[in-house]
Backbone as ProteinMPNN parsed JSONL, in Angstrom:
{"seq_chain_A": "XXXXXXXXXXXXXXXXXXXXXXXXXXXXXXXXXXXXXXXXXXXXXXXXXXXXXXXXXXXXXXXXXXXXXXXXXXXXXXXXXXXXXXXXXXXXXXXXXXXXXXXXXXXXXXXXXXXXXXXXXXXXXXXXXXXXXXXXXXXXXXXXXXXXXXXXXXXXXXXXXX", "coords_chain_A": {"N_chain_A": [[-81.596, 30.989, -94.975], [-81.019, 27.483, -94.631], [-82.272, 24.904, -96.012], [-83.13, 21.777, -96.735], [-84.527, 19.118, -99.761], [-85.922, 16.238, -100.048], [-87.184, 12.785, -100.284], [-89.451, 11.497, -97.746], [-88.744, 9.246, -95.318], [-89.969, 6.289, -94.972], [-90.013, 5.7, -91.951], [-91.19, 8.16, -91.195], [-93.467, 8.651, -91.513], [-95.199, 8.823, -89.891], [-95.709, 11.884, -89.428], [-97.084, 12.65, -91.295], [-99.655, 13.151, -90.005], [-99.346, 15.488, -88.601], [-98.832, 17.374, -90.451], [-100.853, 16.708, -91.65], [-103.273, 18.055, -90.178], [-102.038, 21.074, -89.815], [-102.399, 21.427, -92.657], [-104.874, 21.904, -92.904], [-107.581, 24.123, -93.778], [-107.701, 27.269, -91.745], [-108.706, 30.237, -91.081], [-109.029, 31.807, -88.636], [-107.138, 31.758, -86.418], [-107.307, 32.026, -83.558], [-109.659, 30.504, -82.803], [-109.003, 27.505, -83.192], [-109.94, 24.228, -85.082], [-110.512, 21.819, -83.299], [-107.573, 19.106, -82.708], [-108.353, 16.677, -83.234], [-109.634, 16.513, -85.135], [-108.528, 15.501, -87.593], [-108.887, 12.623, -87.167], [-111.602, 12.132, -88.8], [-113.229, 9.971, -91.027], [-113.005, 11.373, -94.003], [-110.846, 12.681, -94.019], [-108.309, 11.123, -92.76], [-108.108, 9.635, -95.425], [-106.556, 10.8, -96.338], [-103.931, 10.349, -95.233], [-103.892, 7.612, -94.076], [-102.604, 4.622, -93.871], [-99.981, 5.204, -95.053], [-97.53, 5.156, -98.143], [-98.286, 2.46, -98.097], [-99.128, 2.331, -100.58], [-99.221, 1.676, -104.058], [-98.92, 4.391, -105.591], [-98.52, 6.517, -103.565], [-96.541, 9.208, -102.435], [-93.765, 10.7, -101.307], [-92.251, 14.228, -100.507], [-90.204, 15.655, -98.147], [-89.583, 19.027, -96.268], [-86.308, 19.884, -94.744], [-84.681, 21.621, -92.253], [-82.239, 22.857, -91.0], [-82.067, 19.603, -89.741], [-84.967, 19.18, -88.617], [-87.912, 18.418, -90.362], [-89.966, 20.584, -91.905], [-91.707, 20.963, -93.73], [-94.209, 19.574, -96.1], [-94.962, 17.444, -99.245], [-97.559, 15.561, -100.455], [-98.594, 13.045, -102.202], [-101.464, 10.615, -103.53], [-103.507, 8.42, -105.247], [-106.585, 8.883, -104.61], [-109.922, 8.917, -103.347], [-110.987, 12.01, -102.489], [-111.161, 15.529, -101.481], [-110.565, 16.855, -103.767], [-110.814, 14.828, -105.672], [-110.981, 14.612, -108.877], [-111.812, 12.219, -111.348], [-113.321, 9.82, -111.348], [-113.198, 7.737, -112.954], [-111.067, 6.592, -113.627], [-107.532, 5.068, -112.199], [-105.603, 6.605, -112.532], [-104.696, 9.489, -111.543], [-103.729, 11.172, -109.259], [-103.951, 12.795, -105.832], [-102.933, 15.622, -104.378], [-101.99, 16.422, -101.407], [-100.288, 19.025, -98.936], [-98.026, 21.063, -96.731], [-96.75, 23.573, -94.923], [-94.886, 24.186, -91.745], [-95.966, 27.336, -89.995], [-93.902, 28.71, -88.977], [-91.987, 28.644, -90.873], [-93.247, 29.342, -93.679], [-94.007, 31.174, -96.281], [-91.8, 31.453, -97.492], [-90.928, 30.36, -99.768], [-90.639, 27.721, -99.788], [-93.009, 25.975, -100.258], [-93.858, 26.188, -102.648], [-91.594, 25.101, -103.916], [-91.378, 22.167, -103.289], [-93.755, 21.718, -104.018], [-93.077, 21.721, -106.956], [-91.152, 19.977, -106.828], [-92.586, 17.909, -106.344], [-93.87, 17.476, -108.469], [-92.367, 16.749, -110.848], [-91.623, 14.904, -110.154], [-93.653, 13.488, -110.406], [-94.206, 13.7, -113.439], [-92.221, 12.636, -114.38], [-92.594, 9.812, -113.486], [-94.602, 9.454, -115.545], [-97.424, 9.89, -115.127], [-100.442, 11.256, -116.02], [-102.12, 13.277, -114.708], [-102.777, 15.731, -111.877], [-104.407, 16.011, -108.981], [-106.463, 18.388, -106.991], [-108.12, 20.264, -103.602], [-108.751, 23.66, -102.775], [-109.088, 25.565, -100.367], [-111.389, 28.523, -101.206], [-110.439, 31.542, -100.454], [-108.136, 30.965, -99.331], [-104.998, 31.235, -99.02], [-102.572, 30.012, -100.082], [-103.962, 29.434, -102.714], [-102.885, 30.961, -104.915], [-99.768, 30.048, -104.87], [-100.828, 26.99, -105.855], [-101.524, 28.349, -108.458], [-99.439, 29.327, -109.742], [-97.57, 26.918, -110.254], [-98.903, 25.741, -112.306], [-101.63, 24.676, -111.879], [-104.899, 24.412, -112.821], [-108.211, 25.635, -112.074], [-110.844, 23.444, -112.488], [-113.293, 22.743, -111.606], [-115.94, 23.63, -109.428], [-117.391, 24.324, -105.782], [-119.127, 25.425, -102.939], [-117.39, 26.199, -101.112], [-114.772, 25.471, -102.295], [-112.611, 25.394, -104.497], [-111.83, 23.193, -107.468], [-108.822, 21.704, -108.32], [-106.502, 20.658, -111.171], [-103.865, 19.306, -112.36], [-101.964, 19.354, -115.252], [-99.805, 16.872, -116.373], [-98.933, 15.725, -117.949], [-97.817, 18.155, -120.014]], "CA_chain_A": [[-81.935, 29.74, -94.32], [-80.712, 26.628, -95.872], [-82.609, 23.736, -96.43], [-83.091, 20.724, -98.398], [-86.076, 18.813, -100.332], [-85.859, 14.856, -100.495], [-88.285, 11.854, -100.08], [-89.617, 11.335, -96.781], [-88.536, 8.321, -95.025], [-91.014, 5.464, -93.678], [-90.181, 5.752, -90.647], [-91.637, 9.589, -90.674], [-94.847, 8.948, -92.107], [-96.171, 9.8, -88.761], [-95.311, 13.156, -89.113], [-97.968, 13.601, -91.775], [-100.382, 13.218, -89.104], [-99.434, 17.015, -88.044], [-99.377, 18.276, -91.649], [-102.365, 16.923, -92.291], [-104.08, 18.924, -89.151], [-101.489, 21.855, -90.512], [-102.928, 21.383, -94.152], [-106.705, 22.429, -92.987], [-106.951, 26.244, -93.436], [-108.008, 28.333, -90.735], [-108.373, 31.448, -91.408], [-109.127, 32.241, -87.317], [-106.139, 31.617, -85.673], [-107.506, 32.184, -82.681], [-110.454, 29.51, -82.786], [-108.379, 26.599, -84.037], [-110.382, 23.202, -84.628], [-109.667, 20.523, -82.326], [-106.757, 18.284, -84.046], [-108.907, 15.244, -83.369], [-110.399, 16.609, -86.446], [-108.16, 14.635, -88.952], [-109.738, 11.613, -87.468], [-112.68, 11.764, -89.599], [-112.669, 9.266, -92.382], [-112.536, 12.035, -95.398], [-109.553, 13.45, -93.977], [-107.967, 10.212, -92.808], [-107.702, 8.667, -96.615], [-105.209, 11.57, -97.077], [-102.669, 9.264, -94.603], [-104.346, 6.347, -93.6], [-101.66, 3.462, -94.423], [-99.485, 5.917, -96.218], [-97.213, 4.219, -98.221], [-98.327, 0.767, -98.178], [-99.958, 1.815, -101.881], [-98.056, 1.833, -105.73], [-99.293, 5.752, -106.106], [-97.75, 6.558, -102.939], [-95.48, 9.504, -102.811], [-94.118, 11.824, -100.396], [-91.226, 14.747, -100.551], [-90.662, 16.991, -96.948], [-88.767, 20.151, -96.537], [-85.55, 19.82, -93.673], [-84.125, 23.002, -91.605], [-81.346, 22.007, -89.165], [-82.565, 17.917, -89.469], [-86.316, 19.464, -88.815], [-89.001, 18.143, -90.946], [-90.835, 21.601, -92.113], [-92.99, 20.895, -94.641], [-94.173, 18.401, -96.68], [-95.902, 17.587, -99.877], [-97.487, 13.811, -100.767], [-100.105, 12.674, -103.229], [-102.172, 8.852, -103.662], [-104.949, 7.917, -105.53], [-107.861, 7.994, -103.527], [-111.406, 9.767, -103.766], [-110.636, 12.765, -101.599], [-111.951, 16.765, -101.162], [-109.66, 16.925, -104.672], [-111.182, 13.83, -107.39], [-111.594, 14.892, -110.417], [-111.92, 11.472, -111.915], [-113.737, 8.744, -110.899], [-112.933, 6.418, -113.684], [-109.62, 6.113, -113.853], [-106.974, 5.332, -111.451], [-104.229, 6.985, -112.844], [-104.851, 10.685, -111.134], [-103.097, 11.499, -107.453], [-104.9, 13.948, -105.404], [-101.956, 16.639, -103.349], [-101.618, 17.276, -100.085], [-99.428, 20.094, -99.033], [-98.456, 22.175, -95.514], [-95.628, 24.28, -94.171], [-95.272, 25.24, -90.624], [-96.248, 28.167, -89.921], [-92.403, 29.315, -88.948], [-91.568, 28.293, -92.181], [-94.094, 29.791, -94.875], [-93.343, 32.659, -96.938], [-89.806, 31.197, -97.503], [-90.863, 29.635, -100.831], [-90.397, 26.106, -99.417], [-93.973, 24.913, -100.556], [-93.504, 26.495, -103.907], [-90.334, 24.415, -104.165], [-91.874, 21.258, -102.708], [-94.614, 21.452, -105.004], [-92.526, 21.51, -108.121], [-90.218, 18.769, -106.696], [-93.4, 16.587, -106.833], [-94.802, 17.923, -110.274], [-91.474, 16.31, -111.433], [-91.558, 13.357, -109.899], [-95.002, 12.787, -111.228], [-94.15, 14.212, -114.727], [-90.9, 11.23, -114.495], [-93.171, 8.697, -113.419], [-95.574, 9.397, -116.77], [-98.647, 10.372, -114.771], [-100.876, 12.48, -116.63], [-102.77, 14.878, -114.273], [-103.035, 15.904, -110.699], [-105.529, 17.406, -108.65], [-106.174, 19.118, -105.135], [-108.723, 21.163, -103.447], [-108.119, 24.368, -101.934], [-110.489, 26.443, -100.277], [-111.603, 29.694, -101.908], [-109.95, 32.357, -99.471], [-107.085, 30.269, -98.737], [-103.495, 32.142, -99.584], [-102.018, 29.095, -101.046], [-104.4, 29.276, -104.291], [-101.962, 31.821, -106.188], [-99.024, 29.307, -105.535], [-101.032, 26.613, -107.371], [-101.679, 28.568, -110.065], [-97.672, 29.331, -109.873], [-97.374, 26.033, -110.329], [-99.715, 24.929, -113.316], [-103.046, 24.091, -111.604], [-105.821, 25.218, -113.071], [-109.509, 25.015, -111.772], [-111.255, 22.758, -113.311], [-114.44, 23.13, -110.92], [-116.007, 24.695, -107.513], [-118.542, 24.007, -105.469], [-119.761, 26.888, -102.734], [-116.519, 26.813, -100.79], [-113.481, 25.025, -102.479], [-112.018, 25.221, -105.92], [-111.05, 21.9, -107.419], [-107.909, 22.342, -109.617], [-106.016, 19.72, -111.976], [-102.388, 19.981, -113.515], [-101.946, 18.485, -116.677], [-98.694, 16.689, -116.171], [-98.329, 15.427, -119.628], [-97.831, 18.785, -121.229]], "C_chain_A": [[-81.595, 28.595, -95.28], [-81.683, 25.186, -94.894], [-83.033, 22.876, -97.325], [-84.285, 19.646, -98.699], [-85.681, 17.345, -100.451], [-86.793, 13.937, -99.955], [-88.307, 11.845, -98.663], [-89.794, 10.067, -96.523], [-89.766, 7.102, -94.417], [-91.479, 5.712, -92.296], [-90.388, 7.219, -90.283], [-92.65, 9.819, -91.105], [-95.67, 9.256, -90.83], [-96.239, 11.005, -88.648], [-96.755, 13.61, -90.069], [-99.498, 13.833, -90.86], [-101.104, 14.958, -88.98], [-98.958, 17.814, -89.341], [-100.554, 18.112, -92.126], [-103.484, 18.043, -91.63], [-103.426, 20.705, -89.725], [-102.315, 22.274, -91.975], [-104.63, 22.42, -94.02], [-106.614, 23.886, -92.9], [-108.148, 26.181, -92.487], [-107.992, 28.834, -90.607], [-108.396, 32.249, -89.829], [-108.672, 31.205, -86.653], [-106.287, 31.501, -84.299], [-108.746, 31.159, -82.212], [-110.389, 28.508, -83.978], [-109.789, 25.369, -83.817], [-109.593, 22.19, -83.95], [-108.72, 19.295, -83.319], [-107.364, 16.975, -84.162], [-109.935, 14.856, -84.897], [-109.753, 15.592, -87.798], [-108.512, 13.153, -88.664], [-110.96, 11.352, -87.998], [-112.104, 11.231, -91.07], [-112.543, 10.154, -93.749], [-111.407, 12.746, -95.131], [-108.441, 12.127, -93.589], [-107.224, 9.23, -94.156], [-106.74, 9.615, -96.884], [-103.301, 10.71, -96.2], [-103.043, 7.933, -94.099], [-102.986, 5.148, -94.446], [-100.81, 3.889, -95.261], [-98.322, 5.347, -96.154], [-96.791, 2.495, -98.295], [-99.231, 0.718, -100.104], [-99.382, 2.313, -102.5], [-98.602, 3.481, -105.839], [-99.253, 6.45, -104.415], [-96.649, 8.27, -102.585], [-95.226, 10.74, -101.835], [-92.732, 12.172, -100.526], [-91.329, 15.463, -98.866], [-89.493, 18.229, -97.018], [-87.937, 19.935, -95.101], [-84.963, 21.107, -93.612], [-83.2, 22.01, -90.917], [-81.899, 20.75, -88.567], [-83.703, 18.764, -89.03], [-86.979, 19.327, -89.643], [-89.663, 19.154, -91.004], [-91.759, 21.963, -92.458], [-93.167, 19.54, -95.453], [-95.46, 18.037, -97.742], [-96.453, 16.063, -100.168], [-98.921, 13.623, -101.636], [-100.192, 10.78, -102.72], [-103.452, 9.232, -104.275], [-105.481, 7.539, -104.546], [-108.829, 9.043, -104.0], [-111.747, 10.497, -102.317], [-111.414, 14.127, -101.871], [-111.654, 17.369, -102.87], [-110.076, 16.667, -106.054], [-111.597, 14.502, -108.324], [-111.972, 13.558, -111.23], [-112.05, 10.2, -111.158], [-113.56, 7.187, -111.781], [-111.549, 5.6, -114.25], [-108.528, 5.702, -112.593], [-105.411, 5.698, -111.432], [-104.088, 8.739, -112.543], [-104.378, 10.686, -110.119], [-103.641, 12.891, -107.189], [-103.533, 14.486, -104.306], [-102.339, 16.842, -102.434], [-100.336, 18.134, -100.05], [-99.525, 20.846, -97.525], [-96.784, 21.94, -95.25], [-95.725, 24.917, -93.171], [-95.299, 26.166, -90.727], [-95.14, 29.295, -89.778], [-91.824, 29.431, -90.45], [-92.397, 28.679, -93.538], [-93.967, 30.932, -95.099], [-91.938, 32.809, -97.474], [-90.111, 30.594, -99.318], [-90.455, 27.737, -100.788], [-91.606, 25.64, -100.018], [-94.21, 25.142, -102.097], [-92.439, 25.183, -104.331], [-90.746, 22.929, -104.219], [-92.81, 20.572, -103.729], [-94.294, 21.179, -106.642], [-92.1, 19.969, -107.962], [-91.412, 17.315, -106.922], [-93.916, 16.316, -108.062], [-93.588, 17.065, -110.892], [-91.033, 15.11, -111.262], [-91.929, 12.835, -110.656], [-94.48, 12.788, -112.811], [-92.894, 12.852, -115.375], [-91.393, 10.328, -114.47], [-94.528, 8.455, -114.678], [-97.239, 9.291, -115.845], [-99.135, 11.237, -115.581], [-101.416, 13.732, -116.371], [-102.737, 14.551, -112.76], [-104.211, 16.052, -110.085], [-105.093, 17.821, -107.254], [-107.228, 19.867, -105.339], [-108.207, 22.301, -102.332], [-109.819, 25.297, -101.504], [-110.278, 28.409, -100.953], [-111.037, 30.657, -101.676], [-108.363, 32.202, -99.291], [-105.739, 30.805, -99.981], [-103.022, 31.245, -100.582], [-102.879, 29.193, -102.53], [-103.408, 29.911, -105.394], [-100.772, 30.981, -105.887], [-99.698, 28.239, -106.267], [-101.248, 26.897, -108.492], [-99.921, 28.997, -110.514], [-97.132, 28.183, -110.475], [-97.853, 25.135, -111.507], [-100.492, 24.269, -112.934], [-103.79, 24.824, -112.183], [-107.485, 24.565, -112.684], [-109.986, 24.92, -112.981], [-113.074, 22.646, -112.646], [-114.88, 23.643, -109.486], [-117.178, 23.967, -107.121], [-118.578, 25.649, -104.283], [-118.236, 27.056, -101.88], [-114.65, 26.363, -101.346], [-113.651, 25.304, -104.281], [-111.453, 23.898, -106.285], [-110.154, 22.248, -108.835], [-107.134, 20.739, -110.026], [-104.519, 20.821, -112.452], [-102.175, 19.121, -113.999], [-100.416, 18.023, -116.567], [-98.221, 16.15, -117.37], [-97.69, 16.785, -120.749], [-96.352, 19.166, -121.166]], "O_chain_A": [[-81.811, 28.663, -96.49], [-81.7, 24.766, -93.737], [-83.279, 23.124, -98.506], [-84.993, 19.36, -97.734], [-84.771, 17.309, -101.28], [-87.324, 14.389, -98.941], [-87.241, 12.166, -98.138], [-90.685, 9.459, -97.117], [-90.323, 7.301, -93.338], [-92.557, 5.856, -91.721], [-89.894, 7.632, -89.234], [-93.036, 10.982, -91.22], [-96.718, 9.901, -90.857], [-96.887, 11.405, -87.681], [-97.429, 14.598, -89.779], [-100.303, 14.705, -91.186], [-102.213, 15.479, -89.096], [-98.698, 19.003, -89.156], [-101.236, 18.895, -92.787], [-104.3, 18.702, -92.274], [-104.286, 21.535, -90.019], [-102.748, 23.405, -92.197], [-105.193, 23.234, -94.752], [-105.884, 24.621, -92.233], [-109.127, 25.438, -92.422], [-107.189, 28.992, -89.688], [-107.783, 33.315, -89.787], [-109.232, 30.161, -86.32], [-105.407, 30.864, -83.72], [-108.75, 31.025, -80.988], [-111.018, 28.423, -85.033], [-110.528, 25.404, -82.833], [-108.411, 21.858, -84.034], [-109.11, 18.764, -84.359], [-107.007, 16.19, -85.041], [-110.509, 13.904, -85.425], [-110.409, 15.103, -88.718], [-108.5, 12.369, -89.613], [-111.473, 10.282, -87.672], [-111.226, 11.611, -91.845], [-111.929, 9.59, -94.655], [-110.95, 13.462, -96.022], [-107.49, 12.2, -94.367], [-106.273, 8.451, -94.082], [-105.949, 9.282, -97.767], [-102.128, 10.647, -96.57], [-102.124, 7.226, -93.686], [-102.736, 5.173, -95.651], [-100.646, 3.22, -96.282], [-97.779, 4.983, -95.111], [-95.815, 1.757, -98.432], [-99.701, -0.252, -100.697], [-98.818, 3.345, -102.137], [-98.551, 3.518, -107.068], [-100.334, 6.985, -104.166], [-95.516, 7.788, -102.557], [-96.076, 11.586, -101.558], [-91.88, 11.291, -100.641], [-92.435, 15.761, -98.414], [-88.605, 18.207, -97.871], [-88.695, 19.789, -94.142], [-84.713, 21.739, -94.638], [-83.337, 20.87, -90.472], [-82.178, 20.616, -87.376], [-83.055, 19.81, -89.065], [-86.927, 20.4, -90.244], [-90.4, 19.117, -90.018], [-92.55, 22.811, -92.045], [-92.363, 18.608, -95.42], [-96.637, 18.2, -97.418], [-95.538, 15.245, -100.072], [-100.033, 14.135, -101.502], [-99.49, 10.045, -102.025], [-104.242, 10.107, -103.922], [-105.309, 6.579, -103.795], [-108.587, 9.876, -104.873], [-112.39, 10.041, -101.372], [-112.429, 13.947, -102.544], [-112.409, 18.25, -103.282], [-109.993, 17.349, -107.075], [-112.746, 14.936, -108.412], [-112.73, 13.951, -112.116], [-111.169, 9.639, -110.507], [-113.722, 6.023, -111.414], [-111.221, 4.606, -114.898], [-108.958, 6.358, -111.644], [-104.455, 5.338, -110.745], [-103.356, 9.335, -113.334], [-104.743, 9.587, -109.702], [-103.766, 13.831, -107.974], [-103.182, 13.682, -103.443], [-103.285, 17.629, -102.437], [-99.458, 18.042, -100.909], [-100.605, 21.201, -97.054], [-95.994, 20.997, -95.288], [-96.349, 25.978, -93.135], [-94.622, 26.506, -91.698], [-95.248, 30.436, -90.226], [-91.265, 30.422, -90.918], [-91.969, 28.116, -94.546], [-93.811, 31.771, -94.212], [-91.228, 33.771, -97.768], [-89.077, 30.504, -99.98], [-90.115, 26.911, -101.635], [-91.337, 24.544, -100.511], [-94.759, 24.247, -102.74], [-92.813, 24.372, -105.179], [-90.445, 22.374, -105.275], [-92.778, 19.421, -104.166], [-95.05, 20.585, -107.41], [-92.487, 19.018, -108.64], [-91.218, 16.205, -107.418], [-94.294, 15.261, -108.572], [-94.115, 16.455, -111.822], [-90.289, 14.416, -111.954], [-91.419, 12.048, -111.454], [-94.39, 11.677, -113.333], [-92.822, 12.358, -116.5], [-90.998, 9.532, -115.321], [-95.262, 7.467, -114.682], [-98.058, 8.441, -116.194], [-98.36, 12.105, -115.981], [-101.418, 14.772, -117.029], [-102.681, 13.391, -112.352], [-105.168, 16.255, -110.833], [-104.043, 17.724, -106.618], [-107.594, 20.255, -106.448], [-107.516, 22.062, -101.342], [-110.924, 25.51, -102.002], [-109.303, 29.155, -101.041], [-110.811, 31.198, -102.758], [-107.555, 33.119, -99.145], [-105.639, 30.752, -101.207], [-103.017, 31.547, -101.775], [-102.187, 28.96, -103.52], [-103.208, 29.434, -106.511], [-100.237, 30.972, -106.996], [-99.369, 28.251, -107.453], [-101.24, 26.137, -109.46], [-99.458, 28.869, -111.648], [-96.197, 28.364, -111.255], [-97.372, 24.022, -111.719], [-100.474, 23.116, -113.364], [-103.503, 26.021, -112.179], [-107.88, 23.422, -112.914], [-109.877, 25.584, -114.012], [-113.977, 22.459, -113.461], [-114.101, 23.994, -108.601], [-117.836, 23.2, -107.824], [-118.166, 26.739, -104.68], [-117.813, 28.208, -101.986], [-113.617, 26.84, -100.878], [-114.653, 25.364, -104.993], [-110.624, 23.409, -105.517], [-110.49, 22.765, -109.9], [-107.217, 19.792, -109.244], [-104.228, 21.993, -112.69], [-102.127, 18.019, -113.452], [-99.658, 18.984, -116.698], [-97.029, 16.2, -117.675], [-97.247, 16.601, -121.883], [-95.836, 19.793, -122.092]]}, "name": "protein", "num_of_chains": 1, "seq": "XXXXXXXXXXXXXXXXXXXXXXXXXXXXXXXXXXXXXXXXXXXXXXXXXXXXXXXXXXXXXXXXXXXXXXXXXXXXXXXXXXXXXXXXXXXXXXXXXXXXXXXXXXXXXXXXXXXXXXXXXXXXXXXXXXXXXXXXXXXXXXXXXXXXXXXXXXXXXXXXXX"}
């Protein structure tokens, strides 16, 4: 399968809409939540006005001109923060359709941003993942490491300075 990794355009920031609803694990496939769910305001600050702020940043994955996946960080105080006193941290989002996962696209995706960041002299990341949730062994693929938990998520950091 060939496809290719580059910034995601303005005019497709609507799309994260349906990665963000994508992004939420669900481990029962069969009793999905309703997508009206990413209108609640703690899921909301993950796209709310995305791209109108300097920490900003979004890559997606294209198939045959298809939008597949897509990874994007911003400072904000999300499921993710590790640091409340600084505002030099970006909290990850991350989701690959479901056609599309297992291909190594969000592996790929996820680097392509680690390198952004790592270009733009950021020093650390974060993200939360939930406990269960498949994706945890690619962030640790990746150089996340938890940094704390609570009863169902892991909150992980990657040191982008090192």
């Amino acid at each position: 399968m060939n496809y290719i990794f580059r910034e995601m355009r303005a005019s497709e920031y609507y799309l994260l809409e349906d990665f963000l609803y994508q992004a939420i694990y669900q481990p029962d496939k069969t009793n999905l939540a309703p997508r009206s769910i990413i209108n609640k305001p703690e899921l909301q600050v993950y796209i709310r006005d995305f791209g109108k702020k300097k920490d900003d940043y979004c890559f997606c994955a294209e198939v045959d001109n298809k939008i597949v996946g897509a990874v994007w960080v911003r400072n904000i105080n999300g499921y993710g923060s590790i640091d409340d006193t600084t505002d030099i941290t970006v909290e990850f989002a991350i989701s690959v359709f479901d056609d599309y996962q297992n291909m190594c696209i969000g592996t790929a995706l996820m680097n392509k941003m680690i390198e952004h960041l790592k270009e733009l002299n950021y020093p650390k990341a974060s993200l939360a993942v939930q406990k269960e949730n498949y994706a945890l062994k690619v962030y640790f693929r990746v150089g996340f490491e938890i940094v704390d938990e609570n009863e169902q998520e892991y909150i992980m950091m990657h040191k982008l300075d090192n």
